[in-house]
N, C-alpha and C positions, 0 to 999 in steps of 0.2 A: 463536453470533453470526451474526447477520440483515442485511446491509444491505443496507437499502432501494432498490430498482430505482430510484426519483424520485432516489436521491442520484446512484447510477451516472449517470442522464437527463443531470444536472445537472453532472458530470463531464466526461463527453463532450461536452455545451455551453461549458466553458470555463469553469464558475463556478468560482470560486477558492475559496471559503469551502465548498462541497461537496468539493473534491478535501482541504481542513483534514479536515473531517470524517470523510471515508473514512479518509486517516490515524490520525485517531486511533481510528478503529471497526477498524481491522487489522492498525496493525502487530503486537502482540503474536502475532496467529495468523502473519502472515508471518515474523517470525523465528521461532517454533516449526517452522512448516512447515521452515523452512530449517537450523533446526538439526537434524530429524530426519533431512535427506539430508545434511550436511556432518558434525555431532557435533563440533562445535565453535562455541562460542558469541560470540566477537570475529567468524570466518567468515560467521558466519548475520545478525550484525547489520549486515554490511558488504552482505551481498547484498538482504538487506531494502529496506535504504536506494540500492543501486542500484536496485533495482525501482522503489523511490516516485521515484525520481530521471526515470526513462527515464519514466515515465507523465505527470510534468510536463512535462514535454518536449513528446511526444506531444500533449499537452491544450492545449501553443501551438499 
């Protein structure tokens, strides 16, 4: 999975509907990533979801 540098652009500019998009272009690989350092699957979806959390934040 690829995403596209214009979406990141558009991220970092504050579009809303690109940081959607990111979302759904990666959580799956961030709770993967997360469950292969935690090994536990409630663990990795809670830190996922922190992550998407602190990056909207950020992106006010």
């Amino acid at each position: 999975m690829e995403i596209a540098e214009e979406v990141i652009q558009r991220v970092c500019l504050g579009d809303e509907q690109a940081y959607e998009e990111l979302f759904r272009l990666s959580w799956e690989q961030a709770v993967r990533t997360s469950w292969l350092i935690l090994r536990n699957q409630h663990d990795a979806e809670e830190v996922a979801q922190d992550s998407f959390l602190k990056l909207s934040v950020l992106q006010n």
